[in-house]
C-alpha positions as CSV (number, residue, x, y, z in Angstrom):
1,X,213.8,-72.8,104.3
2,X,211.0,-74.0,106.6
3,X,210.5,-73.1,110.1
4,X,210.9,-76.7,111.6
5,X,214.5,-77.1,109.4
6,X,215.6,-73.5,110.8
7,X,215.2,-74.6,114.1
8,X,217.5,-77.1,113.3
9,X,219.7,-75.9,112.0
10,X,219.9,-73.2,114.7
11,X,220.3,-76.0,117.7
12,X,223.3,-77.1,115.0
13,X,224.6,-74.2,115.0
14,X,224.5,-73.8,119.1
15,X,226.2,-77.6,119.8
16,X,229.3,-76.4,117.0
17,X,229.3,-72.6,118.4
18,X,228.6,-71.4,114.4
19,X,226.7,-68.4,114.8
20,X,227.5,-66.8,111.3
21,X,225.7,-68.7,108.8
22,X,222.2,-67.8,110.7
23,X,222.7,-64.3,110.5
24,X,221.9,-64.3,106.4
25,X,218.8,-66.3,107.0
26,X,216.3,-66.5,104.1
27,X,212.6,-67.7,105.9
28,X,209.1,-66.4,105.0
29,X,206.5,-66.5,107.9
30,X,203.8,-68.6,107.8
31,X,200.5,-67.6,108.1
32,X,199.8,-70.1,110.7
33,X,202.4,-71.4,113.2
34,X,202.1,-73.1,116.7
35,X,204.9,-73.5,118.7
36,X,203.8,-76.4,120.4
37,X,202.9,-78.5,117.6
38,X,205.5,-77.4,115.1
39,X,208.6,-77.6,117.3
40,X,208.3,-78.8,120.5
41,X,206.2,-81.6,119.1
42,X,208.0,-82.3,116.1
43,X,211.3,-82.1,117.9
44,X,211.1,-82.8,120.8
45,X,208.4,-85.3,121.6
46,X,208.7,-87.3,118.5
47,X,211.9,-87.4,118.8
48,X,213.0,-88.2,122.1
49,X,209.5,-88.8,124.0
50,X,211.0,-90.5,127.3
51,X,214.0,-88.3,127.5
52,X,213.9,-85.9,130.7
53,X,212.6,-82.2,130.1
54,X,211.9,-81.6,133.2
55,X,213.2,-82.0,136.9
56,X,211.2,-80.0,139.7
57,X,212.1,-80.3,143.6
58,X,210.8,-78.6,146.4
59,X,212.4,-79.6,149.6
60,X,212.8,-83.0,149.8
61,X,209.7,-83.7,146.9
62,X,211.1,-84.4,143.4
63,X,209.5,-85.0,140.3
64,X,210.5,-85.8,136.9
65,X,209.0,-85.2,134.1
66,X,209.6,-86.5,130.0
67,X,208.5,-84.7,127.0
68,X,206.0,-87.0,126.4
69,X,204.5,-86.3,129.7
70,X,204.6,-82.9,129.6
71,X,203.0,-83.0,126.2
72,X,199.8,-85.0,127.5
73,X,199.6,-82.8,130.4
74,X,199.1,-79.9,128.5
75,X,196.7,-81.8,126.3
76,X,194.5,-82.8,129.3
77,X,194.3,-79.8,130.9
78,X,193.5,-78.3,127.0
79,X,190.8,-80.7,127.3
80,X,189.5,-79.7,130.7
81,X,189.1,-76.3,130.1
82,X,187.6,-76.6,126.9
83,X,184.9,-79.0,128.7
84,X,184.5,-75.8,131.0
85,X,183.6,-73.6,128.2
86,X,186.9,-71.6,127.6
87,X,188.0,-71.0,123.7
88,X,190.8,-69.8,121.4
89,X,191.2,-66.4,122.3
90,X,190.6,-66.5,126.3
91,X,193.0,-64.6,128.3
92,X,194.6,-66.5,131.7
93,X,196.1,-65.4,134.6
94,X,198.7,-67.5,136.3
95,X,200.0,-66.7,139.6
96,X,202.1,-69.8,140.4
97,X,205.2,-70.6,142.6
98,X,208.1,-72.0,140.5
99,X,205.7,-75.4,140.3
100,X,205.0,-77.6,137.0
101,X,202.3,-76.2,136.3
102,X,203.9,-73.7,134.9
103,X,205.3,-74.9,131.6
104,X,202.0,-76.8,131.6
105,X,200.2,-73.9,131.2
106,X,202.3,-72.8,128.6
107,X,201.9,-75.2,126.2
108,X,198.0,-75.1,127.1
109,X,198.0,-72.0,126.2
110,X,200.2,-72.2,122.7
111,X,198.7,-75.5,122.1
112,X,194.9,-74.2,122.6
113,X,195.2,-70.6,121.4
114,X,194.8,-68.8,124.5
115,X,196.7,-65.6,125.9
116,X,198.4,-66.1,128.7
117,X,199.6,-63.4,131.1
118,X,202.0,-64.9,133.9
119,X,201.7,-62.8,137.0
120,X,203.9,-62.6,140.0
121,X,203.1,-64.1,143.2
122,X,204.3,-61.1,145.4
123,X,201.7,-58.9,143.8
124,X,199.1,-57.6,146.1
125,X,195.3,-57.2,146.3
126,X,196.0,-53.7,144.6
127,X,198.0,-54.6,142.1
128,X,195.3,-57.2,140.8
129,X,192.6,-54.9,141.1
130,X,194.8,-52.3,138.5
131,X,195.3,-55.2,136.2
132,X,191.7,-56.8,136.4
133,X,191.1,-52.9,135.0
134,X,193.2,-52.7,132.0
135,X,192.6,-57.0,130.9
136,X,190.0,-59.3,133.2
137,X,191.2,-63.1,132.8
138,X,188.5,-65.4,131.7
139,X,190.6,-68.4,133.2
140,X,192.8,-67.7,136.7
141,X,195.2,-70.6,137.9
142,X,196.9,-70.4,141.1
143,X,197.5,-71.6,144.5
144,X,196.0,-71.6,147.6
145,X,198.3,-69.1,149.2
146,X,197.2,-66.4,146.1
147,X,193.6,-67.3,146.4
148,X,192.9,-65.1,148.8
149,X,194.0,-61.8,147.2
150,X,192.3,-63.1,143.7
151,X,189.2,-63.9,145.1
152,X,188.8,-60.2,146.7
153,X,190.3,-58.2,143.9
154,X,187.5,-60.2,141.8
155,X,185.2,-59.2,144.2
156,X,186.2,-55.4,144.3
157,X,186.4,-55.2,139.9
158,X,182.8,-56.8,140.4
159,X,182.8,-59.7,137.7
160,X,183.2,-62.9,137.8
161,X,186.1,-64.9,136.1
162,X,184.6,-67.9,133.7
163,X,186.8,-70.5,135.0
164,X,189.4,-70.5,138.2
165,X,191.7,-73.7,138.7
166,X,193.6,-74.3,142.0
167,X,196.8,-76.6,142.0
168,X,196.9,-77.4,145.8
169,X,194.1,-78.3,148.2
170,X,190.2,-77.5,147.6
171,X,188.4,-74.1,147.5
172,X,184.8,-73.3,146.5
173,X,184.6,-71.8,143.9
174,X,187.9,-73.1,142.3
175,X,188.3,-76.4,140.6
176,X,191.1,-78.6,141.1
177,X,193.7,-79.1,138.5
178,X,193.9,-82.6,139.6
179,X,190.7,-82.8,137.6
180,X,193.0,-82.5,134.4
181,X,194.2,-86.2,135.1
182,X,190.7,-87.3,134.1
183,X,190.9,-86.1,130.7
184,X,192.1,-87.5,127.6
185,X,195.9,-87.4,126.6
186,X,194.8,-86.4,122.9
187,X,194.0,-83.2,121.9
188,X,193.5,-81.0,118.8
189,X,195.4,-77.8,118.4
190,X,193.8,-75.0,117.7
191,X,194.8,-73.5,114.3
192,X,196.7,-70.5,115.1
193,X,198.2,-67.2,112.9
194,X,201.4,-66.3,113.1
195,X,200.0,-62.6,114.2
196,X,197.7,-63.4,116.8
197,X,198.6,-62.7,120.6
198,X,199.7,-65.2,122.4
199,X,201.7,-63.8,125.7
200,X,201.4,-60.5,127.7
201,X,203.6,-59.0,129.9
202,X,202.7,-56.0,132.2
203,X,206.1,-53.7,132.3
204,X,206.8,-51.1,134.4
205,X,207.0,-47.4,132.8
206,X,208.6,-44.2,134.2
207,X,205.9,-41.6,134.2
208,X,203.0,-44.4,134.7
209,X,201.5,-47.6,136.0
210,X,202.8,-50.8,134.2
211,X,201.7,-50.8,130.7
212,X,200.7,-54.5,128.7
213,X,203.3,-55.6,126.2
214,X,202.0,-58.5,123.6
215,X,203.6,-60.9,121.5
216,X,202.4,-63.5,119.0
217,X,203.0,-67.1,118.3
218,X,205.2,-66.3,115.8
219,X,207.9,-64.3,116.7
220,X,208.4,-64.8,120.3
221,X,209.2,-67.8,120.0
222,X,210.9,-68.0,116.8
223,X,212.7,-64.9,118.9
224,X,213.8,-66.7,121.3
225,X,216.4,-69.1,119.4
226,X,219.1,-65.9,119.7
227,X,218.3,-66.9,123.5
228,X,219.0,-70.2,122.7
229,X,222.3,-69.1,121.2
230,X,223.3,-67.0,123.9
231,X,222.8,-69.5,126.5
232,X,224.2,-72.5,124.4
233,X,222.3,-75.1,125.7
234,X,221.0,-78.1,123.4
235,X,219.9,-81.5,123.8
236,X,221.6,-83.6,126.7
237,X,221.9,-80.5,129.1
238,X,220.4,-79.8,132.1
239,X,219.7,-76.0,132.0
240,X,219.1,-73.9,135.3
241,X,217.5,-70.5,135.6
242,X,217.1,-68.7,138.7
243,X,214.1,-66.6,137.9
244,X,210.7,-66.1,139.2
245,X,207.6,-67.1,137.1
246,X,205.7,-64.0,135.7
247,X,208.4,-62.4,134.9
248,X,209.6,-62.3,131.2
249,X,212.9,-63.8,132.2
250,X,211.2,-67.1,133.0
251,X,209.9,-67.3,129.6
252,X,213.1,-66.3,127.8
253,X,215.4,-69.2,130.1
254,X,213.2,-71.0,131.8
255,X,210.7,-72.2,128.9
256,X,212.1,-71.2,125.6
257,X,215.3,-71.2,125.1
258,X,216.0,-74.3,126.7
259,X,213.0,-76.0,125.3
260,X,213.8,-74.8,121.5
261,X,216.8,-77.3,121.8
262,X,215.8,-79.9,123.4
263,X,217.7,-79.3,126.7
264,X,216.3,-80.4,130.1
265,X,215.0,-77.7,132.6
266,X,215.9,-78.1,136.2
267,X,213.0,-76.0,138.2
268,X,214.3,-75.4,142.4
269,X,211.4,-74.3,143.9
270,X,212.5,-72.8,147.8
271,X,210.8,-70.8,150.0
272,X,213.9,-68.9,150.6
273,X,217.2,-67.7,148.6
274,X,220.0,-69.5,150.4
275,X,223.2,-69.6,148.2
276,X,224.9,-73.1,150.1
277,X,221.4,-74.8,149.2
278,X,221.4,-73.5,145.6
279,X,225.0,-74.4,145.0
280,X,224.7,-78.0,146.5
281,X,221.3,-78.4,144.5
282,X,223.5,-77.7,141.2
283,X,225.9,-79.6,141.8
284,X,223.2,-82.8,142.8
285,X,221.5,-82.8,139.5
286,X,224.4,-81.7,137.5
287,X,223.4,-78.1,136.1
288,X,225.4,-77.7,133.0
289,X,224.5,-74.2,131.6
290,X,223.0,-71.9,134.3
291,X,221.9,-68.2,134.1
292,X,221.0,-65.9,136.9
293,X,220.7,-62.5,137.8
294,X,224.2,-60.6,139.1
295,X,221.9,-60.3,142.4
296,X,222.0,-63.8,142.8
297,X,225.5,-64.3,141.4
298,X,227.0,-61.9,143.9
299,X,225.5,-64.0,146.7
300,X,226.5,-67.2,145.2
301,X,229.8,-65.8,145.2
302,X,229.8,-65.8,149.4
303,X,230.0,-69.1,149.2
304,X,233.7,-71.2,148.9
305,X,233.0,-72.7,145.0
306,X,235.4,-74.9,144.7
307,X,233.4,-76.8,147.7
308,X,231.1,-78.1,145.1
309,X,231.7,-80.7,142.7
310,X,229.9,-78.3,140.0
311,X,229.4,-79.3,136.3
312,X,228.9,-76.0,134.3
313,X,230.3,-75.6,130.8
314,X,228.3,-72.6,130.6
315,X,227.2,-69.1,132.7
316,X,225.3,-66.2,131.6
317,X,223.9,-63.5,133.2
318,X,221.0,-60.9,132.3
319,X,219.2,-57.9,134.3
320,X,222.0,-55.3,134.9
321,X,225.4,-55.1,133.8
322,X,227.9,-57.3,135.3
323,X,230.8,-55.9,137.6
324,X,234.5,-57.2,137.5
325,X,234.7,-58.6,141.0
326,X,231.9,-61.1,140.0
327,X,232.9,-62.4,136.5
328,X,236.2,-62.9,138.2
329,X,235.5,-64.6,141.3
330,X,232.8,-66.8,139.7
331,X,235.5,-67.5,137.3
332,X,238.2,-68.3,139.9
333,X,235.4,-71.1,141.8
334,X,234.0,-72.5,138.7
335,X,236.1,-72.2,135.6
336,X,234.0,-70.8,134.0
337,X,233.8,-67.1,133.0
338,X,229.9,-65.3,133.0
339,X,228.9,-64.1,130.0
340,X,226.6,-61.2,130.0
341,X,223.5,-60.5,127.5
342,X,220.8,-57.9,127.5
343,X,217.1,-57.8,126.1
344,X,214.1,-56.5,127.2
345,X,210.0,-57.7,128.0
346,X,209.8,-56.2,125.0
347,X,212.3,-58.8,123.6
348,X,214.5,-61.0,123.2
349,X,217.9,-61.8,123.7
350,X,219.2,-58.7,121.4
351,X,222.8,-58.5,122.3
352,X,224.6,-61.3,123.9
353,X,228.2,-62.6,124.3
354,X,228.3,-66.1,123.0
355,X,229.8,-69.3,123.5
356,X,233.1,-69.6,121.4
357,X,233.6,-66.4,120.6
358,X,236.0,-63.2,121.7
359,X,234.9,-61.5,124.7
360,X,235.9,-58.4,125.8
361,X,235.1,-58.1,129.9
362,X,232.9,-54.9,130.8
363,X,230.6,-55.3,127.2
364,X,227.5,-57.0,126.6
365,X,228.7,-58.2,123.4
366,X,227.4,-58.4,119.5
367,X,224.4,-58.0,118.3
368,X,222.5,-61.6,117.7
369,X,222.0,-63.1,114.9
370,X,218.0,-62.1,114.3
371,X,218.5,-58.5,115.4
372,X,220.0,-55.7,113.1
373,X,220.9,-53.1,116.4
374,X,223.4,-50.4,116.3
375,X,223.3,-47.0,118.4
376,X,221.3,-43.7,117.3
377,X,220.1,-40.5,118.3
378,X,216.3,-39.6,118.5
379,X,216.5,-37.9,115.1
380,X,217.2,-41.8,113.3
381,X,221.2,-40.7,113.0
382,X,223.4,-43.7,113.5
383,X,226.1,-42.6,115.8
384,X,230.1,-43.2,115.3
385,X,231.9,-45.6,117.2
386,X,232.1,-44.9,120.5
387,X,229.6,-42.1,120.5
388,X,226.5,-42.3,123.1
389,X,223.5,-43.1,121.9
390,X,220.1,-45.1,122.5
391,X,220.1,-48.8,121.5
392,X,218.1,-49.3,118.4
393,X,216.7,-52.2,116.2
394,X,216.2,-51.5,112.8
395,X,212.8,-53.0,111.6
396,X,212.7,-54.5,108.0
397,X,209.3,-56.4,107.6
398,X,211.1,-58.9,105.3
399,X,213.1,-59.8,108.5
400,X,211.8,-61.4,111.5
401,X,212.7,-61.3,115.1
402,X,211.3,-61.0,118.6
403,X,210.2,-57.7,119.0
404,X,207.1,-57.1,120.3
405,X,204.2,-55.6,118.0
406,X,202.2,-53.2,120.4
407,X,201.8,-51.7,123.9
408,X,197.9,-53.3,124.5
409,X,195.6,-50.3,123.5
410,X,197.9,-47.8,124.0
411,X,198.8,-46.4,120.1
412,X,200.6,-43.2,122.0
413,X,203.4,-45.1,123.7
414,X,203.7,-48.2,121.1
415,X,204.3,-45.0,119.0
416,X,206.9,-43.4,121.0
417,X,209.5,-46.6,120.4
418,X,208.8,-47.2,116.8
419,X,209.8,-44.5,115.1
420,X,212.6,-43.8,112.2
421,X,212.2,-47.0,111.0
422,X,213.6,-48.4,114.2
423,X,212.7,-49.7,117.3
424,X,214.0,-47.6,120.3
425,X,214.8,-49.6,123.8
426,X,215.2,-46.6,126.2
427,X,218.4,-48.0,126.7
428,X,221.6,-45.9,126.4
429,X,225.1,-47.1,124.8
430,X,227.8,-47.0,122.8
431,X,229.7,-49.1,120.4
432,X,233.4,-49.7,120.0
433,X,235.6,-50.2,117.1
434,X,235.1,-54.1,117.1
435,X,231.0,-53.7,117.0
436,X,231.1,-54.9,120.8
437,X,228.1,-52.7,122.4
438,X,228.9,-51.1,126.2
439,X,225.9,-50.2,128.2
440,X,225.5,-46.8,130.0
441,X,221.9,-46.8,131.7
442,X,218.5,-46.5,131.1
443,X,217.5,-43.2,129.3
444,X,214.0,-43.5,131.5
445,X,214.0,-43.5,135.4
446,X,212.6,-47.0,136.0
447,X,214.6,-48.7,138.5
448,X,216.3,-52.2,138.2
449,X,216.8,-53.8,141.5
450,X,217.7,-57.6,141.8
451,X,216.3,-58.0,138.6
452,X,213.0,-56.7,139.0
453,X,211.7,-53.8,137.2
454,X,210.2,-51.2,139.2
455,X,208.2,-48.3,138.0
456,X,209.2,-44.8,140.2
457,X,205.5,-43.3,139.8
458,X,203.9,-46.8,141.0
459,X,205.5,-46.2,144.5
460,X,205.6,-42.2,144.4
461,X,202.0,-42.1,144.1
462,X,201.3,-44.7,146.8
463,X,203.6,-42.6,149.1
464,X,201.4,-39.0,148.4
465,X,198.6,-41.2,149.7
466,X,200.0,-40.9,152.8
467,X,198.7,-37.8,154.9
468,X,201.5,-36.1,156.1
469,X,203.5,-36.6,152.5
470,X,202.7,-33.4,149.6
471,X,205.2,-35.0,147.1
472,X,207.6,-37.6,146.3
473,X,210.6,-39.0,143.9
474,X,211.7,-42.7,143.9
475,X,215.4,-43.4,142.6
476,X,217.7,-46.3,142.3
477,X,220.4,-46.0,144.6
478,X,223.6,-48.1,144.7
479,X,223.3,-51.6,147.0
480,X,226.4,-53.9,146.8
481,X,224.4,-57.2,146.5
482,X,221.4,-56.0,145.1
483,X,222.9,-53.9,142.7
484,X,220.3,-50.9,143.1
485,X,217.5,-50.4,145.9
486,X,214.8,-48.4,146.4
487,X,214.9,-45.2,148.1
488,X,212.2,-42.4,148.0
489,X,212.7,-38.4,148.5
490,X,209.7,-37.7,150.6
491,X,208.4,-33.8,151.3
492,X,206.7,-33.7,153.9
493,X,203.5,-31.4,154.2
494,X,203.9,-27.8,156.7
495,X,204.3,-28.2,159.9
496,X,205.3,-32.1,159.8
497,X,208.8,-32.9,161.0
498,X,210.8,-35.3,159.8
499,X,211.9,-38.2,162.4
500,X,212.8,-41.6,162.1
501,X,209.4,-43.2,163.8
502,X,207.8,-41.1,160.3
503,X,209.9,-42.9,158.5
504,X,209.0,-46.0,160.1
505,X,205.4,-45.5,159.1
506,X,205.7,-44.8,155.8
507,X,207.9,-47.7,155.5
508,X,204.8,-49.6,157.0
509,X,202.3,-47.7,155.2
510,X,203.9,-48.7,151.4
511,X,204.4,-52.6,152.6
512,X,200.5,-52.7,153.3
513,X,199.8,-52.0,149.4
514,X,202.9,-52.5,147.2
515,X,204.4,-55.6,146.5
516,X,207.8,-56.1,149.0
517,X,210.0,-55.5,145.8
518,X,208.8,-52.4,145.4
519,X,208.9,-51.2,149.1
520,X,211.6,-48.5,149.4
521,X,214.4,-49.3,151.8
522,X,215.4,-45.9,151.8
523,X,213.5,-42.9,153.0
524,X,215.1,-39.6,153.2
525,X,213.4,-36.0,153.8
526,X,215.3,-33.8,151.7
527,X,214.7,-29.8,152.0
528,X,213.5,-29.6,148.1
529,X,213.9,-31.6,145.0
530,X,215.7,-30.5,142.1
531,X,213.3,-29.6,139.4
532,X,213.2,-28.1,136.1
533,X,211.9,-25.1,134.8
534,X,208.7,-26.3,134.0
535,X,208.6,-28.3,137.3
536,X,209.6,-31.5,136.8
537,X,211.1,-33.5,139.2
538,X,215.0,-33.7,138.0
539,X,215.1,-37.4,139.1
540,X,218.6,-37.9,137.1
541,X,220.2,-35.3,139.5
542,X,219.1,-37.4,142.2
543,X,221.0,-40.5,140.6
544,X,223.6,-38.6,140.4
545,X,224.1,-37.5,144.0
546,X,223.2,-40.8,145.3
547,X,226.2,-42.4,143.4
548,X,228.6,-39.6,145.0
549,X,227.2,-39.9,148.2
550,X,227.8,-43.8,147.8
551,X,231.5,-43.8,146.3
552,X,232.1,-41.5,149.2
553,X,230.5,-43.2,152.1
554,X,228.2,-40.5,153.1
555,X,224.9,-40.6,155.0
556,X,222.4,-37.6,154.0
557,X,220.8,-35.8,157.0
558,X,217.2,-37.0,157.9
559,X,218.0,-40.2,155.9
560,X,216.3,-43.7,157.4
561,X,216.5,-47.6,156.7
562,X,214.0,-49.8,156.3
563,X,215.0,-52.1,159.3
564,X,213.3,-55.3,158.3
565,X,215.9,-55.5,155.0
């Protein structure tokens, strides 16, 4: 079977809810595949060019956009920055607000052979300067309120970037994307392998700074249809993800999946979270499958539901495991019960509770259909049912999936996860009887709060920078809409006392050079860490006695929050 037919027979699949037939797949990859061309091209534009793919408000501003449309668009601005010199290969930087531009540059980048690396827009000066270190973009496009930062961390890394576009307003040194609309709506794709890098994602680590995860043309994308079939959308819905661009979530729900079917993608740009305005924009343009984080579901879930004349069929949810209280109440105002999935950057959707199918509250489901995942220990030994273990996808090279092929020149830590034949996800679980798989934790210490991923050493060694701090440990500890939140064990150096006005300017001190998710919103100046022998912080033990001290509604001596949150 050929690529274009499996995708259609996979969006079949989604519209009847028959998952099994795709899991016995026969396919052979191509040598050369583009996305853009080969799918979203061939079924999307061809055939239904004037049907909506996209709807983007801001405010009272709306804009609506058809496949056709989005398809030139990403041809003009392919043509633009070719005129400017840029070629197959090029990396780019975007550091957009959820804006059009966007999925343009998407498909500009599939379409022309490019690598794109979405960035997030709360990043600061700093963290630009670390990533301008480890990969410097030839192309940058942003808006104004980013130019700032970009233009000084260019400055401080001392080279200049071949080509910087702006989407709003005018800035020397940045051309207008505006520009694009000059161009011609034809362009030639660029012919791409299957193999070469098309995407990368910076990922936060435990014990260093974010390290650059890469995927190809092939198998991202291709990847993504088990997100398709976790989310269930196909041609005729109107799709809604609440997710930040640069992130890898926006690409699995907010590009992908939704575009692999042919469904359209609703994109609510706000300067603020407010759950009444979110719920009456959903029920306005008539959101039919939604995902979001459980940090957004539990403030959705404030709200009165059954106020809004809502038209889901379908909910998922991805980021953390999903508590009771939620799934029920979101049940209770919509009809409609959440189900939960779970992938990584380094993925896609691997485990996922599907449309049509047996649930069992409290799991995150089966396996998908592209993924062969069970649990193991770190010796390669598949573990009995209901035994802990880490999650694990076996690799068979005559099977194909979304799994990532490489940490970007770093052999050491790409070679840490694939081991044993498999592919180890730092995740731990277990499975029961019925193959449904029941998350535990991470195995690492990296902390998941409101969806974001946040390394511990990023912030640790930003808080040692401080003078009156000699060491540090950053843990997730229990928030009831966030999920988790940051809080950082401080020791202070001799002679310093801890007080809350210290706490108060480390607080300010971390918000002047991390980005405000990362900020803790806990301090606390404990006597000693726990550590082991050979002097490692034990950061699990202080997991542990944070979720005690939370069950049981204690405050720890010398503990301070951050008032602003």
């Amino acid at each position: 079977m050929n690529i274009k037919d499996f995708f259609k027979q996979v969006r079949a699949s989604i519209a009847n809810s028959e998952y099994d037939k795709l899991a016995t797949y026969q396919l052979e990859k191509p040598e050369y595949f583009n996305w853009v061309e080969e799918i979203f091209y061939e079924l999307n534009v061809k055939a239904f060019p004037n049907d909506c793919a996209l709807i983007w408000k801001y405010n009272d501003k709306e804009e609506i956009y058809s496949f056709q449309q989005m398809y030139e668009l990403a041809n003009q601005l392919l043509n633009f920055m070719r005129k400017h010199g840029c070629e197959k290969g090029d990396t780019i930087y975007t550091i957009l607000p959820v804006i059009p531009a966007n999925w343009i540059s998407f498909l500009t980048t599939i379409k022309g052979g490019y690598i794109l690396m979405p960035t997030a827009t709360n990043l600061t000066t700093r963290d630009l300067e670390y990533r301008f270190k480890t990969l410097f973009p030839k192309i940058m496009i942003a808006n104004s309120a980013n130019a700032d930062k970009i233009d000084e961390a260019e400055k401080q890394f001392g080279q200049k970037i071949k080509l910087k576009i702006i989407v709003n307003g005018e800035r020397e040194g940045w051309l207008s994307i505006h520009e694009i609309l000059k161009e011609s709506k034809d362009a030639v794709a660029e012919k791409t392998k299957s193999d070469d890098p098309f995407l990368y994602f910076f990922t936060s680590g435990t014990t260093g700074l974010p390290k650059v995860v890469v995927h190809t043309h092939f198998t991202y994308p291709f990847g993504h249809l088990t997100t398709s079939s976790w989310i269930g959308c196909h041609h005729g819905d109107v799709h809604y993800n609440i997710s930040s661009p640069g992130w890898a979530k926006f690409a699995w729900s907010s590009f992908f999946a939704p575009w692999n079917t042919g469904a359209t993608i609703f994109a609510n740009q706000v300067d603020s979270f407010v759950a009444k305005e979110q719920l009456e924009a959903m029920a306005k343009y008539k959101i039919s499958t939604f995902c979001g984080s459980p940090t957004v579901l539990r403030m959705l879930i404030q709200e009165d539901l059954s106020k809004y004349n809502l038209k889901l069929r379908s909910s998922c949810a991805a980021g953390e495991p999903l508590n009771p209280d939620v799934i029920e109440k979101w049940k209770q105002g919509t009809g409609i019960l959440i189900r939960d999935g779970y992938g990584q950057t380094e993925t896609t959707c691997l485990v996922g509770n599907l449309n049509g199918q047996d649930l069992k509250p409290g799991s995150m489901g089966k396996p998908t259909f592209l993924y062969d995942i069970d649990i193991y220990d770190a010796q390669g030994n598949q573990m009995p049912p209901l035994e802990e273990g880490m999650i694990c996808i076996k690799m068979d090279a005559t099977k194909y999936n979304g799994v990532f092929v490489s940490y970007l020149d770093d052999s050491e830590r790409t070679d840490s996860v694939f081991k044993n034949g498999l592919y180890y996800t730092g995740d731990k679980a277990y499975k029961d009887e019925d193959g449904y798989i029941w998350f535990i934790g991470r195995d690492d210490d990296v902390i998941k709060a409101s969806a974001y991923r946040i390394g511990p050493f990023e912030v640790e060694s930003i808080l040692i920078e401080h003078q009156d701090v000699v060491e540090s440990a950053v843990v997730a500890s229990p928030h009831d809409v966030r999920g988790y939140t940051v809080k950082a064990f401080v020791m202070l150096k001799e002679g310093v006392q801890p007080s809350e006005k210290l706490a108060e300017e480390l607080f300010a001190f971390t918000e002047k050079i991390l980005a405000k998710y990362k900020v803790p919103r806990i301090i606390e100046f404990p006597k000693s860490l726990p550590k082991t022998i050979s002097g490692k912080i034990r950061r699990v033990e202080l997991r542990a006695n944070e979720a005690t001290n939370k069950i049981n509604k204690t405050k720890n001596k010398h503990e301070y929050f951050h008032k602003k949150y």
